[in-house]
Each structure stands twice: as structure tokens, then as C-alpha cells.
PDB file of N, H, CA, C and O in Angstrom:
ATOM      1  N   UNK A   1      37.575 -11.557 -16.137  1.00  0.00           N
ATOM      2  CA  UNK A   1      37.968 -12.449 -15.078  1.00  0.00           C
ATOM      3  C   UNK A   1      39.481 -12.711 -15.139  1.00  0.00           C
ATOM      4  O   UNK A   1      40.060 -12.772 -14.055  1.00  0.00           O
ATOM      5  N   UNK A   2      40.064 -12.843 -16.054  1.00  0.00           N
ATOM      6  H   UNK A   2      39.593 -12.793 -16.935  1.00  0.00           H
ATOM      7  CA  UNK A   2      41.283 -12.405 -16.327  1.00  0.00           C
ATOM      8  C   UNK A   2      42.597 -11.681 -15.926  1.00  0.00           C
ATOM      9  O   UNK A   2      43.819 -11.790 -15.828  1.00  0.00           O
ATOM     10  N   UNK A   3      41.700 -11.002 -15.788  1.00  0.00           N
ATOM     11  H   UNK A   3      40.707 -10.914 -15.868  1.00  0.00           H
ATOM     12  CA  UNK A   3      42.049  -9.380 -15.664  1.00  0.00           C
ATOM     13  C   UNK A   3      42.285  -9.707 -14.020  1.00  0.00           C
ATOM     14  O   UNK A   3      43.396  -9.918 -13.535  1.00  0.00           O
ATOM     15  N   UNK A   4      41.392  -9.708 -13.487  1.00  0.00           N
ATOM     16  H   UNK A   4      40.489  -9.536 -13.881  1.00  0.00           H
ATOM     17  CA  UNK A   4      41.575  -9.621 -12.274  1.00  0.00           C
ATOM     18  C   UNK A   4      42.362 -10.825 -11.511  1.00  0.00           C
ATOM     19  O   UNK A   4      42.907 -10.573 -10.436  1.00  0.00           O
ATOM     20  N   UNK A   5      42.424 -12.185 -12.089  1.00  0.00           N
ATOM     21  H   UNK A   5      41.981 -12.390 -12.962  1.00  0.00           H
ATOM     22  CA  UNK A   5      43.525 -13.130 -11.915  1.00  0.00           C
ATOM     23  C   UNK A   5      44.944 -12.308 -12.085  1.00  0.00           C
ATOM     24  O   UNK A   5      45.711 -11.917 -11.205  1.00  0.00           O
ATOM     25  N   UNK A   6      45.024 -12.191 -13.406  1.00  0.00           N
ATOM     26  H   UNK A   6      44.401 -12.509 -14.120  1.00  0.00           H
ATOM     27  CA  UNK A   6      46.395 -11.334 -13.453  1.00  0.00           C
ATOM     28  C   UNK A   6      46.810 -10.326 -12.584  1.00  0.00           C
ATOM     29  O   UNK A   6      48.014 -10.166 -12.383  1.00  0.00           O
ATOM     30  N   UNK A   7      45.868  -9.535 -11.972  1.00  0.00           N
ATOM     31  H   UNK A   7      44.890  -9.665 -12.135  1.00  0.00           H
ATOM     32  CA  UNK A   7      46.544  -8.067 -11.046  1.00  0.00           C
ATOM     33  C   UNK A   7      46.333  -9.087  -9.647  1.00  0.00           C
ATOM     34  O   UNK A   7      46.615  -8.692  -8.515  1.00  0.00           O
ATOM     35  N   UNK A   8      46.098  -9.680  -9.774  1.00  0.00           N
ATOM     36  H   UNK A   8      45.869 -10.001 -10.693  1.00  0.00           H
ATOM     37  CA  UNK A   8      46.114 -10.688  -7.744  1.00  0.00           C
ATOM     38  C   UNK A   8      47.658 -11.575  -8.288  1.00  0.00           C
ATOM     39  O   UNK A   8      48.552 -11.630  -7.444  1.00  0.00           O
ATOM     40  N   UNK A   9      47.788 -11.905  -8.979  1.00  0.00           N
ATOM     41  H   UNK A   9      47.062 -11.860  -9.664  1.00  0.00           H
ATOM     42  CA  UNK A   9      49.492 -12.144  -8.986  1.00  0.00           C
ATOM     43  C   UNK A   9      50.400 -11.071  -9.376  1.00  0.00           C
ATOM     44  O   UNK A   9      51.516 -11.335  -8.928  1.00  0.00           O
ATOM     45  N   UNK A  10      50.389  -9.711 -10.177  1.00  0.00           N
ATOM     46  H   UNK A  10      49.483  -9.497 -10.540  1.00  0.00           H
ATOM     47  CA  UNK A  10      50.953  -8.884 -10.067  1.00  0.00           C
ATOM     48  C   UNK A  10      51.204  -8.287  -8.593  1.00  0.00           C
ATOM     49  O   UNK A  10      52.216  -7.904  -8.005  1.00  0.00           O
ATOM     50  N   UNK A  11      49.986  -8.367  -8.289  1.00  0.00           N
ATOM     51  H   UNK A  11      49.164  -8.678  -8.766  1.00  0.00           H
ATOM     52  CA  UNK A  11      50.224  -7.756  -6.619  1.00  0.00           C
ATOM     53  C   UNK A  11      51.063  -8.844  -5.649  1.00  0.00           C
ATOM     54  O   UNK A  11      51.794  -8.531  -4.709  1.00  0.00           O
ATOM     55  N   UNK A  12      50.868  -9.737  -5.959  1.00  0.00           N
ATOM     56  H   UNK A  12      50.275  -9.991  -6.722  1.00  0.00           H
ATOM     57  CA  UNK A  12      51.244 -10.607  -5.187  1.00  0.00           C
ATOM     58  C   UNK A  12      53.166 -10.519  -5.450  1.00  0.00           C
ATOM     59  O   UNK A  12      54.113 -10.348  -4.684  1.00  0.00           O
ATOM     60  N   UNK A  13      53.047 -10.713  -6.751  1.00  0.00           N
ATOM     61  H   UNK A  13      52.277 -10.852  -7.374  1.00  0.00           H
ATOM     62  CA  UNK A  13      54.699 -10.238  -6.971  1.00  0.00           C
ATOM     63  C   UNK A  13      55.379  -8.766  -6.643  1.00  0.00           C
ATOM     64  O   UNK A  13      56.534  -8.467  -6.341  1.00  0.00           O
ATOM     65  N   UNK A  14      54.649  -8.280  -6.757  1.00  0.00           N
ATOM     66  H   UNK A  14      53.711  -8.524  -7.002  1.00  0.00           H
ATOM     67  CA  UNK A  14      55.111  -6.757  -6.324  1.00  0.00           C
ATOM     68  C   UNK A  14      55.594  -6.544  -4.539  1.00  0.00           C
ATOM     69  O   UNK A  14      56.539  -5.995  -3.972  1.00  0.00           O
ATOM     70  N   UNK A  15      54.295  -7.357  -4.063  1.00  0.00           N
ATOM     71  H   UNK A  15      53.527  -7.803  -4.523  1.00  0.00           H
ATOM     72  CA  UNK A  15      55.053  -7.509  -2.344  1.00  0.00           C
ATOM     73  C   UNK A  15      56.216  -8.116  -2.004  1.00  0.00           C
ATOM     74  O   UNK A  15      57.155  -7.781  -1.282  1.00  0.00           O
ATOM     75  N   UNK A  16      55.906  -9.358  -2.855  1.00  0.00           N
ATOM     76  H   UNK A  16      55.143  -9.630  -3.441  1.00  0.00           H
ATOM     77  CA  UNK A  16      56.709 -10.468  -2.284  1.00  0.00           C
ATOM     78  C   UNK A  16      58.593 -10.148  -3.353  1.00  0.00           C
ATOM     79  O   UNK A  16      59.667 -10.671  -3.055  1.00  0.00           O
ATOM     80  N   UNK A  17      58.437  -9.565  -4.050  1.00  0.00           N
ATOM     81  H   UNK A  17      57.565  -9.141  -4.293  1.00  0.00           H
ATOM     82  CA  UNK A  17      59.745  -8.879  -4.072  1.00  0.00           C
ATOM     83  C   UNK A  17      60.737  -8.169  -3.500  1.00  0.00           C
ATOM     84  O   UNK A  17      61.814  -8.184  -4.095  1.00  0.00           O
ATOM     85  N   UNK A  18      60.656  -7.546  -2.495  1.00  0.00           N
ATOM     86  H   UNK A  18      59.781  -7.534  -2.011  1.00  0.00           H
ATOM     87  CA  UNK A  18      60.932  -6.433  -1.254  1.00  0.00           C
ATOM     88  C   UNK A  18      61.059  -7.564  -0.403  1.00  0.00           C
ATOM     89  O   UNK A  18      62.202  -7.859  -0.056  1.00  0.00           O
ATOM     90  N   UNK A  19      59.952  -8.368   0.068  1.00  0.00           N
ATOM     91  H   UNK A  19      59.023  -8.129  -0.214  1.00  0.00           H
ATOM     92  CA  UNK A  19      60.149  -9.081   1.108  1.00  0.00           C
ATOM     93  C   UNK A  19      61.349 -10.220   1.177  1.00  0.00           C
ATOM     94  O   UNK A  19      62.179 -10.158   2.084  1.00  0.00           O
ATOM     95  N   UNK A  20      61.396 -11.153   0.281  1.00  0.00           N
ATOM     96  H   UNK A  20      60.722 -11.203  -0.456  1.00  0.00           H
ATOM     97  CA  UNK A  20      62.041 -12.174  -0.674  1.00  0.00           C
ATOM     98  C   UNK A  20      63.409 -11.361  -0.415  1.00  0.00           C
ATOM     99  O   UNK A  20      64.044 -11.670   0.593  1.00  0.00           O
ATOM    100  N   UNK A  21      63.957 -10.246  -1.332  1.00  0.00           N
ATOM    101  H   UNK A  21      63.441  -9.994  -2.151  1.00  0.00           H
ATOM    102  CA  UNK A  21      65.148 -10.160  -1.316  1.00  0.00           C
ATOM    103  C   UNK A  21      65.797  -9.416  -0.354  1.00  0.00           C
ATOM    104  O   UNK A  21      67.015  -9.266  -0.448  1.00  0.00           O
ATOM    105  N   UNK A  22      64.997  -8.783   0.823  1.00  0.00           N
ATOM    106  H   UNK A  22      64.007  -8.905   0.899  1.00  0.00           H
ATOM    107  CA  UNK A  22      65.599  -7.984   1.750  1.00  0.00           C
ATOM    108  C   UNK A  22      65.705  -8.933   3.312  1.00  0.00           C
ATOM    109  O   UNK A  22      66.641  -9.005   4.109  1.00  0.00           O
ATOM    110  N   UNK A  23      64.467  -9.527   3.333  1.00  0.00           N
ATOM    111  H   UNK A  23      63.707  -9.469   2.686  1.00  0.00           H
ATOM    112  CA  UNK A  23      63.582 -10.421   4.860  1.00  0.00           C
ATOM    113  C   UNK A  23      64.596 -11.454   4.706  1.00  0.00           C
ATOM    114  O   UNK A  23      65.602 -11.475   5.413  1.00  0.00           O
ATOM    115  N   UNK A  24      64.234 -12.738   3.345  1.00  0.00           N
ATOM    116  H   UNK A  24      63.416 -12.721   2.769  1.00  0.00           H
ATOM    117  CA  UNK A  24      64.865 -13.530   3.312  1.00  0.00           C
ATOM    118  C   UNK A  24      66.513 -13.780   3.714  1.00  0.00           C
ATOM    119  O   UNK A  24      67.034 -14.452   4.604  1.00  0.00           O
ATOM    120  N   UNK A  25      67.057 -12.958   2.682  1.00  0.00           N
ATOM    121  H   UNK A  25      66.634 -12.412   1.958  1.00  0.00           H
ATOM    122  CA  UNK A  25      68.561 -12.717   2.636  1.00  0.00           C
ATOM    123  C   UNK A  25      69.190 -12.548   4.085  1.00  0.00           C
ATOM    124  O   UNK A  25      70.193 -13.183   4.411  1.00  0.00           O
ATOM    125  N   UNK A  26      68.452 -11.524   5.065  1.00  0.00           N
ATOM    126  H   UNK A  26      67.637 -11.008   4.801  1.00  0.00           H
ATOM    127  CA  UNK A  26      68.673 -11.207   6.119  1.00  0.00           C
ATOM    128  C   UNK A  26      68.602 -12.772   6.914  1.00  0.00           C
ATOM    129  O   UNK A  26      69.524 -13.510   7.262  1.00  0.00           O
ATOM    130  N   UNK A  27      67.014 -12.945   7.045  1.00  0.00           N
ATOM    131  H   UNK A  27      66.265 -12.346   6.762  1.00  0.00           H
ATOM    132  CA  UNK A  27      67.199 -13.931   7.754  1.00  0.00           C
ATOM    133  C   UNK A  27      68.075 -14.899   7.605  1.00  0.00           C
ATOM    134  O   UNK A  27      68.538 -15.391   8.634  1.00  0.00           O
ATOM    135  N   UNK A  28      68.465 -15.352   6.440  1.00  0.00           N
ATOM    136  H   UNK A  28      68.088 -14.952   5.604  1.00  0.00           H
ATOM    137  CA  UNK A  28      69.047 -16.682   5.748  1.00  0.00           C
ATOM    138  C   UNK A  28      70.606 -15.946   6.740  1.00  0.00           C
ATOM    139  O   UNK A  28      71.052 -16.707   7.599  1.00  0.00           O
ATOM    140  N   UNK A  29      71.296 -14.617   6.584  1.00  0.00           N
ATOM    141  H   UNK A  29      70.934 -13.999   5.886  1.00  0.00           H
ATOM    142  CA  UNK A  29      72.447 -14.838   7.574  1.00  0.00           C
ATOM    143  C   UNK A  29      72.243 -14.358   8.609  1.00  0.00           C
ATOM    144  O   UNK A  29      73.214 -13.929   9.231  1.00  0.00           O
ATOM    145  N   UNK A  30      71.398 -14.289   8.973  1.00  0.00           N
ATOM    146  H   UNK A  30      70.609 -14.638   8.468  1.00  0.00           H
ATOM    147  CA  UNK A  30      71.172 -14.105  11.291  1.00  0.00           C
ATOM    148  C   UNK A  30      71.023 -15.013  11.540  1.00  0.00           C
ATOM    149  O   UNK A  30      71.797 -15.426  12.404  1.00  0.00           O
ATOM    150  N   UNK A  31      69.877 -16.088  10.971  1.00  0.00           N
ATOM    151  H   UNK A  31      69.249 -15.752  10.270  1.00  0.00           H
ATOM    152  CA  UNK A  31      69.498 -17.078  11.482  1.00  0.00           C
ATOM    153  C   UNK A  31      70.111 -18.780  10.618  1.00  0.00           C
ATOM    154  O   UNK A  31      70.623 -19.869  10.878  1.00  0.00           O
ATOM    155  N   UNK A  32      69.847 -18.364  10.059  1.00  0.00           N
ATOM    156  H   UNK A  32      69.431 -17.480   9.849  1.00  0.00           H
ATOM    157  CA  UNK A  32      70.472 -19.870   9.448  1.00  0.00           C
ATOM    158  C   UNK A  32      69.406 -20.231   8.174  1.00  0.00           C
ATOM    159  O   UNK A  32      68.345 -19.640   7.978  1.00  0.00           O
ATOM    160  N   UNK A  33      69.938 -21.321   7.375  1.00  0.00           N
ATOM    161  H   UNK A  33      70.800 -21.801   7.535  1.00  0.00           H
ATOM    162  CA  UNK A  33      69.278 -21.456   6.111  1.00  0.00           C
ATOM    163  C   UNK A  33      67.804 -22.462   6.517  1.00  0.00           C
ATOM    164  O   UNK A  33      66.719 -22.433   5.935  1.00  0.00           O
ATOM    165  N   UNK A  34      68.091 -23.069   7.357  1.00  0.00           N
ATOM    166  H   UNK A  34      68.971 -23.093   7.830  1.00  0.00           H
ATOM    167  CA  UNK A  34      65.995 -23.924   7.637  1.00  0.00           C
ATOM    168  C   UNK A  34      65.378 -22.464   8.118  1.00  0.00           C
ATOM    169  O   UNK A  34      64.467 -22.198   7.335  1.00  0.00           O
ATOM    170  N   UNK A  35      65.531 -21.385   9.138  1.00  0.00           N
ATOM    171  H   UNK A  35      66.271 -21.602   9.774  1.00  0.00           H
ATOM    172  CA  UNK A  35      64.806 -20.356   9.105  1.00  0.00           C
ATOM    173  C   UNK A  35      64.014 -19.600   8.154  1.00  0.00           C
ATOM    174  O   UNK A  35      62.862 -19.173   8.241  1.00  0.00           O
ATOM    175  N   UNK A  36      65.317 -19.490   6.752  1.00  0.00           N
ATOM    176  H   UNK A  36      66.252 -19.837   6.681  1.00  0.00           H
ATOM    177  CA  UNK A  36      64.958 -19.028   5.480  1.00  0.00           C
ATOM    178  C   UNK A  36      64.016 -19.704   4.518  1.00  0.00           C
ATOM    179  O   UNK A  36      63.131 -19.198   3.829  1.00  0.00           O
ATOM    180  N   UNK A  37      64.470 -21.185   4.642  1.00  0.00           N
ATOM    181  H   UNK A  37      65.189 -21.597   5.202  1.00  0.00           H
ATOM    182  CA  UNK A  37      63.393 -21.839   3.974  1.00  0.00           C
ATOM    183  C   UNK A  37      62.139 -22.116   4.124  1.00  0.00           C
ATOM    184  O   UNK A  37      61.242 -22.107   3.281  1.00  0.00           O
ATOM    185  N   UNK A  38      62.102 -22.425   5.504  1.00  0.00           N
ATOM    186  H   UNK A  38      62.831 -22.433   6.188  1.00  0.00           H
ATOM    187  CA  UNK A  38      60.769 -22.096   5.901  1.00  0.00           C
ATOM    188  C   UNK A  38      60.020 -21.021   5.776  1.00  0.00           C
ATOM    189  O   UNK A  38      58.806 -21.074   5.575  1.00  0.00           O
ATOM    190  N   UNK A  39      60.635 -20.038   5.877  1.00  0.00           N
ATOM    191  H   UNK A  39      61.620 -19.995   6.041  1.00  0.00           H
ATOM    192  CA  UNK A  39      59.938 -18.517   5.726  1.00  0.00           C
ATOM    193  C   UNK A  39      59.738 -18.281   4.106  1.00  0.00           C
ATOM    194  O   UNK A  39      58.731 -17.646   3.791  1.00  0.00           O
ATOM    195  N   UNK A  40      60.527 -18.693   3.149  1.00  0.00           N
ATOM    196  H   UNK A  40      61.345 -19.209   3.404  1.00  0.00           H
ATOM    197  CA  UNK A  40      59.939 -18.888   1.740  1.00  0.00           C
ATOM    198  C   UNK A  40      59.049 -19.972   1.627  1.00  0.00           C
ATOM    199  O   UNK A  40      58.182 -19.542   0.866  1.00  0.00           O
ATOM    200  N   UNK A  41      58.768 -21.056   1.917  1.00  0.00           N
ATOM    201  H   UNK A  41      59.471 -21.406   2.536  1.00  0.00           H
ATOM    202  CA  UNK A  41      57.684 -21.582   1.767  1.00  0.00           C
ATOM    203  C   UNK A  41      56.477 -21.488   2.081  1.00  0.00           C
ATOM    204  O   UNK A  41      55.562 -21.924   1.382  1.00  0.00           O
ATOM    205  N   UNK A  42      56.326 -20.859   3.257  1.00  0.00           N
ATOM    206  H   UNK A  42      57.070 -20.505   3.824  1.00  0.00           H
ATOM    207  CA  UNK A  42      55.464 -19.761   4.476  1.00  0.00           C
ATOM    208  C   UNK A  42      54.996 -19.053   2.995  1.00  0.00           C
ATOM    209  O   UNK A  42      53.995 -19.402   2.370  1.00  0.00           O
ATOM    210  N   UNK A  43      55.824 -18.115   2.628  1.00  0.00           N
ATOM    211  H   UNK A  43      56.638 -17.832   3.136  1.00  0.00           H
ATOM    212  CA  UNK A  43      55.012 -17.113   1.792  1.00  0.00           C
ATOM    213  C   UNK A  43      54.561 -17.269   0.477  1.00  0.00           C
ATOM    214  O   UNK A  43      54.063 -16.407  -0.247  1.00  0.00           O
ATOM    215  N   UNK A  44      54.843 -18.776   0.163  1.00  0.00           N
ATOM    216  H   UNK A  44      55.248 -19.477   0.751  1.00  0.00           H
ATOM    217  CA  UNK A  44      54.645 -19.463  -1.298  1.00  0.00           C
ATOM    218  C   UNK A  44      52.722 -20.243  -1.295  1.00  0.00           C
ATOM    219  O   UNK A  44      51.818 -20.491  -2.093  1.00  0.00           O
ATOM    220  N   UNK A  45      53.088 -20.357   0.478  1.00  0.00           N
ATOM    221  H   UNK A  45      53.822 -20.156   1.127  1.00  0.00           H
ATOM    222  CA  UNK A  45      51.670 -20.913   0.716  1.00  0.00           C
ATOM    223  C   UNK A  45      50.537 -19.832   0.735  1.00  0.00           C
ATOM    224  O   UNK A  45      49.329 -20.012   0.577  1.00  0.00           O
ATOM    225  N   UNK A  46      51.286 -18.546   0.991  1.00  0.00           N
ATOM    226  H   UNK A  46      52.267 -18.400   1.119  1.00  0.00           H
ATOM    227  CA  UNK A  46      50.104 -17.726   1.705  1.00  0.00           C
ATOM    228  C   UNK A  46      49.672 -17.082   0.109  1.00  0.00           C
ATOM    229  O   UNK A  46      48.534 -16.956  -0.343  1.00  0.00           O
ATOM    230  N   UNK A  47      50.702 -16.807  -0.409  1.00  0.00           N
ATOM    231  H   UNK A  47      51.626 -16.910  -0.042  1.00  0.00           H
ATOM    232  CA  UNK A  47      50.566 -16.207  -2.119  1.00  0.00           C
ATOM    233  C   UNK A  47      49.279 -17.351  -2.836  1.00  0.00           C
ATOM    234  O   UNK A  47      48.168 -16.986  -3.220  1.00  0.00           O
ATOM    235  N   UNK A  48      49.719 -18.513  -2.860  1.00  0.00           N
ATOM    236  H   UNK A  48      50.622 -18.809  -2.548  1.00  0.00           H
ATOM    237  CA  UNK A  48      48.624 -19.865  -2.761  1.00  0.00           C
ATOM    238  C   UNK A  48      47.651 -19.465  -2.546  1.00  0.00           C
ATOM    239  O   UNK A  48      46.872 -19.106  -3.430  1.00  0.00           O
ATOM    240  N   UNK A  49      47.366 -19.398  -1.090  1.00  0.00           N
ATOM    241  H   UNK A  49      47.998 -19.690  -0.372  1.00  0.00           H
ATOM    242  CA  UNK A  49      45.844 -19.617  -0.997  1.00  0.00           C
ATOM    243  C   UNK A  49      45.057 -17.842  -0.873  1.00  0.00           C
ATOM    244  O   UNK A  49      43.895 -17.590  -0.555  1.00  0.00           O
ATOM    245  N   UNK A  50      46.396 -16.642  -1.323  1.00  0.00           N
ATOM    246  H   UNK A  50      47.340 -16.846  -1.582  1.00  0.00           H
ATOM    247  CA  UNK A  50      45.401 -15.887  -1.830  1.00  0.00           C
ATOM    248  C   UNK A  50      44.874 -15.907  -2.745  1.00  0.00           C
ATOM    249  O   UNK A  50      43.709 -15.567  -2.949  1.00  0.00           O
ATOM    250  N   UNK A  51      45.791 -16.390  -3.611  1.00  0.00           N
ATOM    251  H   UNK A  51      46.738 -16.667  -3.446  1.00  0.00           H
ATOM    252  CA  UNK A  51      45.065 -16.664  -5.269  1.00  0.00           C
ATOM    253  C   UNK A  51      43.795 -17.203  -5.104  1.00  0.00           C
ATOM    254  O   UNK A  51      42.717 -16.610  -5.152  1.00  0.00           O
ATOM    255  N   UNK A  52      44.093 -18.769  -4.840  1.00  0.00           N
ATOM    256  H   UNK A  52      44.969 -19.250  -4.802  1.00  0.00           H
ATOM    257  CA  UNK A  52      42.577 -18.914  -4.682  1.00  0.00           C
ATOM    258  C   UNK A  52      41.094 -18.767  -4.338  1.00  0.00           C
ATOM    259  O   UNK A  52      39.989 -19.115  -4.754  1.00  0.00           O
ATOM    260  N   UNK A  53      41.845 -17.839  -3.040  1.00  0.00           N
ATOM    261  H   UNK A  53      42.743 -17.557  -2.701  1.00  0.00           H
ATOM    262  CA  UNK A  53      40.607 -16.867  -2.712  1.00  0.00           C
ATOM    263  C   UNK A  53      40.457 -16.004  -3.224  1.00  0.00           C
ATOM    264  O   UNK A  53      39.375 -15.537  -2.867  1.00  0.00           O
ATOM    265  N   UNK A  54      41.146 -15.114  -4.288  1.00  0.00           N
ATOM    266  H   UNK A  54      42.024 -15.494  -4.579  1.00  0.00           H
ATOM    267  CA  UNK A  54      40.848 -14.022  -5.219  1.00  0.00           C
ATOM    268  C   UNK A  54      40.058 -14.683  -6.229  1.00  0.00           C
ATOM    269  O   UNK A  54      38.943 -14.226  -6.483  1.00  0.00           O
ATOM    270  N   UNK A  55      40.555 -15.852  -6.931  1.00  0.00           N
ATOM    271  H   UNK A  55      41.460 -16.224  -6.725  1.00  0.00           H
ATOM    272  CA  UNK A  55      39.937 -16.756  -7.767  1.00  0.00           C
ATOM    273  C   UNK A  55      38.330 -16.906  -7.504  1.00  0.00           C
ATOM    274  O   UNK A  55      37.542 -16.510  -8.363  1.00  0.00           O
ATOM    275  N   UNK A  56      37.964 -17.381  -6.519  1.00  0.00           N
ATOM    276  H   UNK A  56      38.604 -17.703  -5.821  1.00  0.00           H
ATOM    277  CA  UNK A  56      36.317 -18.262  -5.765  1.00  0.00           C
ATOM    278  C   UNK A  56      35.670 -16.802  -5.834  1.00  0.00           C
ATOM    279  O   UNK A  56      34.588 -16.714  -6.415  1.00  0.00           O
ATOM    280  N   UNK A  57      36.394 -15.344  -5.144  1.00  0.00           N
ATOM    281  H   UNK A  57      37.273 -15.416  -4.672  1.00  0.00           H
ATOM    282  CA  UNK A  57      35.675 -14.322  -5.004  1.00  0.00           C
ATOM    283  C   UNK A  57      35.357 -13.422  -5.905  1.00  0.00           C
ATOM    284  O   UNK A  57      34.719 -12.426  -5.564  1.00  0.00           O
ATOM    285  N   UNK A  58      35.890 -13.694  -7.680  1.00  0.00           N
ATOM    286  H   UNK A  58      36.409 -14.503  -7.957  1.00  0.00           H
ATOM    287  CA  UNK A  58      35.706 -13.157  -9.020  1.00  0.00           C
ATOM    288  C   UNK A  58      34.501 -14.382  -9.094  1.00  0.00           C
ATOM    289  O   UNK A  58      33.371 -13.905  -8.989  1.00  0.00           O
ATOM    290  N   UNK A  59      34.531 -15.577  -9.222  1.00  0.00           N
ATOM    291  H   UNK A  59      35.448 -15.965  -9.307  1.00  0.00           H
ATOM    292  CA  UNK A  59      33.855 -16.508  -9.918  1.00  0.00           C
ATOM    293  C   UNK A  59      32.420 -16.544  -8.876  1.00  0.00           C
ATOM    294  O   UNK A  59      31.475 -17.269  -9.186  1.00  0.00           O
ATOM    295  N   UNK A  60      32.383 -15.658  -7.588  1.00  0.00           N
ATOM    296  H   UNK A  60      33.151 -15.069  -7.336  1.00  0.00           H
ATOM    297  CA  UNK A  60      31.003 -15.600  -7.107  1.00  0.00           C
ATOM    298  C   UNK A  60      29.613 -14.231  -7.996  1.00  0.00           C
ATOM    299  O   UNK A  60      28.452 -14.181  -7.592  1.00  0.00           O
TER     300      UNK A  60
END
């Protein structure tokens, strides 16, 4: 069970690396820094509640 906690945040870091330093950065100078922040918190939530649904769907 472990195991599979650990590779749902490996994966999760593996996306959100690419996205984070290429999406963010961009957006943060086209658009402005509340665009950026919002859009990192956006993906802090969604990383969130995959976990937990990876979590509930090992422990069924």
C-alpha cells in the first residue's frame, strides 16, 4: 500500500514539474503574478485530491 502511495506522488511530481516551471513562469510574465498564483494553487488542489483518491482506491 505503500508502494502505491509513493508512485501517485512520484507521478504526480513528475507532471507537475514541466508544468510548474515552463506554464507557471510563462504565465507569471504574460499575465501577471495573481494569474500565476492562482494557477499554482489550482494544481496544489488537484495533486490533493488525487492523492486522496488514489489513497480510498488502494484501501478499497
Amino acid at each position: 500500500m505503500t508502494g502505491s502511495f509513493f508512485g501517485t506522488i512520484s507521478s504526480i511530481v513528475t507532471l507537475a514539474a514541466p508544468i510548474g516551471s515552463v506554464g507557471i513562469v510563462l504565465l507569471y510574465n504574460w499575465v501577471g503574478t495573481n494569474a500565476s498564483c492562482l494557477l499554482a494553487i489550482g494544481l496544489c488542489l488537484v495533486a490533493f485530491v488525487w492523492a486522496i483518491y488514489a489513497h480510498r482506491s488502494a484501501s478499497i
